[in-house]
C-alpha positions, 0 to 999 in steps of 0.5 A: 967871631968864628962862631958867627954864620956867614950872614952874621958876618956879611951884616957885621962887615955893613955894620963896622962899615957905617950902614944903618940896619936898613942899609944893610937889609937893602943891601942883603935883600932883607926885611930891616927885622931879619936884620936886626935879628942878626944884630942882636945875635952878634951883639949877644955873641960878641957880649956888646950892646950898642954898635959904640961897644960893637966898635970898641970891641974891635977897636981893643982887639975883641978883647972886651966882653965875651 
């Protein structure tokens, strides 16, 4: 978590809050791709692949994937 940026964690808050990357963008002021940009890199950083292991990654205390 420490070595995501300041937006990235602003998207992930949104994201773990149950808003839809459209959502979100609004929400940011961006383009739903800027957003799902963002998404991939947090996935890709937090070794997940869908927003269920995003949750459950959480869930167990971050201590599946990366």
């Amino acid at each position: 978590l420490l070595n995501l940026s300041q937006r990235e964690r602003q998207v992930l808050i949104f994201l773990m809050g149950g808003d839809s990357t459209k959502q979100v963008a609004k929400r940011l002021q961006l383009s739903h791709h800027t957003v799902g940009d963002y998404v991939k890199s947090i996935y890709r950083q937090l070794g997940v692949n869908s927003r269920a292991e995003l949750m459950a990654h959480f869930i167990s205390g971050g201590q599946r994937g990366a």
